[in-house]
C-alpha positions in Angstrom: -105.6 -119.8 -122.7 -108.5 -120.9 -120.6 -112.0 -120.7 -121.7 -114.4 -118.6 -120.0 -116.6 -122.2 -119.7 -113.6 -124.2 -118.4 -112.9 -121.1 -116.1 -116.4 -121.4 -114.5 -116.4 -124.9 -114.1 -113.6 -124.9 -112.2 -114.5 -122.0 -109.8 -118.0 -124.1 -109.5 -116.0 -127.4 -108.5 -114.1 -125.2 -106.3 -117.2 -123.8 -104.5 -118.8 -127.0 -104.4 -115.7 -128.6 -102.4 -115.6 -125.7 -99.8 -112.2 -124.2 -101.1 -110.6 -121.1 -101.9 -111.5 -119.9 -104.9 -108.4 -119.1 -106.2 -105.7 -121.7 -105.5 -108.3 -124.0 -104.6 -106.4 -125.8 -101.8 -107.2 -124.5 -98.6 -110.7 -124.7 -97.2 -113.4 -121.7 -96.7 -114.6 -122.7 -93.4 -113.3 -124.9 -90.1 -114.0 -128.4 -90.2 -116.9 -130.2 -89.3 -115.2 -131.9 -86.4 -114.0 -128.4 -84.8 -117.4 -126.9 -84.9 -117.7 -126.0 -81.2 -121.6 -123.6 -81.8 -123.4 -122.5 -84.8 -121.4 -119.4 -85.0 -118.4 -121.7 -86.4 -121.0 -123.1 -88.8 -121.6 -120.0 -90.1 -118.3 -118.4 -90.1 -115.9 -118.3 -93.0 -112.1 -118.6 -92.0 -110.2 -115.4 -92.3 -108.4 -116.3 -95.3 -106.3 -118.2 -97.7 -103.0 -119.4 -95.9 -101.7 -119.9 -99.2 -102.7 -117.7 -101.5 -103.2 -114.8 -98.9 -107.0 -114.0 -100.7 -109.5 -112.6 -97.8 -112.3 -114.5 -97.8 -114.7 -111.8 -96.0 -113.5 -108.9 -97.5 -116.0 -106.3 -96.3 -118.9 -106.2 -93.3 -122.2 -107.5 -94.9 -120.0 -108.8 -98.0 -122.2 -112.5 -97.6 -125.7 -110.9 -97.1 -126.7 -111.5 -100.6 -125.4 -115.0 -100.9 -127.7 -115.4 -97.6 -130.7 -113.4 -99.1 -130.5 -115.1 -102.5 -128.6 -118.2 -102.5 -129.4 -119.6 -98.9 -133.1 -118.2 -98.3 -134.2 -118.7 -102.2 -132.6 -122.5 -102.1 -134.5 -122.8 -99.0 -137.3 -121.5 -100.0 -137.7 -123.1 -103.2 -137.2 -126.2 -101.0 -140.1 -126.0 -98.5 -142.7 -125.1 -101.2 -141.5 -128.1 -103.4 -141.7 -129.7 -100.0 -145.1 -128.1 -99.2 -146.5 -129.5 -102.6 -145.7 -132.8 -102.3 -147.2 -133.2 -98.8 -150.4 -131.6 -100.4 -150.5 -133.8 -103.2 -149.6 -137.3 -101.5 -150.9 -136.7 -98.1 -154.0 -135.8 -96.1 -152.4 -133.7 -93.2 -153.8 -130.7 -91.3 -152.6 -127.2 -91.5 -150.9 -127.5 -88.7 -149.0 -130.9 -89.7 -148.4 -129.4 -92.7 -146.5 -126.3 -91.3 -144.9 -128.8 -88.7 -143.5 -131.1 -91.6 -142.7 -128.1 -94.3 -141.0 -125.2 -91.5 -138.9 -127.6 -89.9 -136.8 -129.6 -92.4 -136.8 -126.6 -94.5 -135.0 -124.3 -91.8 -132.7 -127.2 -90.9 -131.9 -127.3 -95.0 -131.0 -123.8 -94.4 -128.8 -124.3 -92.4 -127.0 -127.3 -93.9 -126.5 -125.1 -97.5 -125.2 -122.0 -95.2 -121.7 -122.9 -96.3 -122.0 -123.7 -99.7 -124.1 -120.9 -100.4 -121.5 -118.5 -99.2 -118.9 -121.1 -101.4 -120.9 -120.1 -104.7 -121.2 -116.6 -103.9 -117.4 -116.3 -103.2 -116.6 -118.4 -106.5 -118.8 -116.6 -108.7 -117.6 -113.0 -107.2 -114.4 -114.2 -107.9 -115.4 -115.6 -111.2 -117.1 -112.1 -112.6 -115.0 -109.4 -110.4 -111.3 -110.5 -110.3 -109.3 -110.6 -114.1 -106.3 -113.2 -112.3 -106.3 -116.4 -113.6 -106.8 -119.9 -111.1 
């Protein structure tokens, strides 16, 4: 029998490679090489070809790994960010919202997918008794 540690382990190695969380195989999202606009970035595939598990199961189903994972990653980003430029560097207010707003909303949108990976694993994880 698997432990409940070995059992999150997995479903966090599973979330961190952008796979299904319960065969662990098939990928979460399209690849990099077929994203065509950002609405590919953002969009999980509709499912598990293999296991048949549906990856969006409801409207709104990713809103909270957005609210919490994506925007609280983010955020804790850009004030780490924001604290280093105030304690190394002399900028302005302006430069400092120029250099803190910007690579903080494109590390947003880089951790998209792997927030909505977590979220799915750890749903998965907490809400579903099957074993991987």
């Amino acid at each position: 029998m698997e432990t409940p540690g070995r059992k999150a382990q997995l479903y966090f190695y599973r979330g961190a490679q952008l796979k299904c969380p319960v065969c662990g195989v098939s990928p979460l999202f399209r690849p990099v090489s077929e994203v065509k606009n950002i609405a590919d970035w953002f969009e999980t595939l509709e499912g598990c070809p293999r296991c048949n598990y549906v990856y969006d199961q409801e409207p709104g189903y990713f809103l909270l790994a957005l609210w919490a994972f994506d925007y609280g990653v983010a955020a804790v980003f850009g004030i780490a960010l924001l604290l280093v430029f105030l304690t190394y560097f002399q900028f302005s207010t302006a430069q400092l919202l120029l250099f803190t707003l910007i690579p903080t909303f494109i590390f947003a949108i880089l951790i998209v997918r792997h927030s909505k990976s977590f979220y799915l694993a750890m749903d998965h994880y907490f809400f579903h008794k099957s074993q991987p």
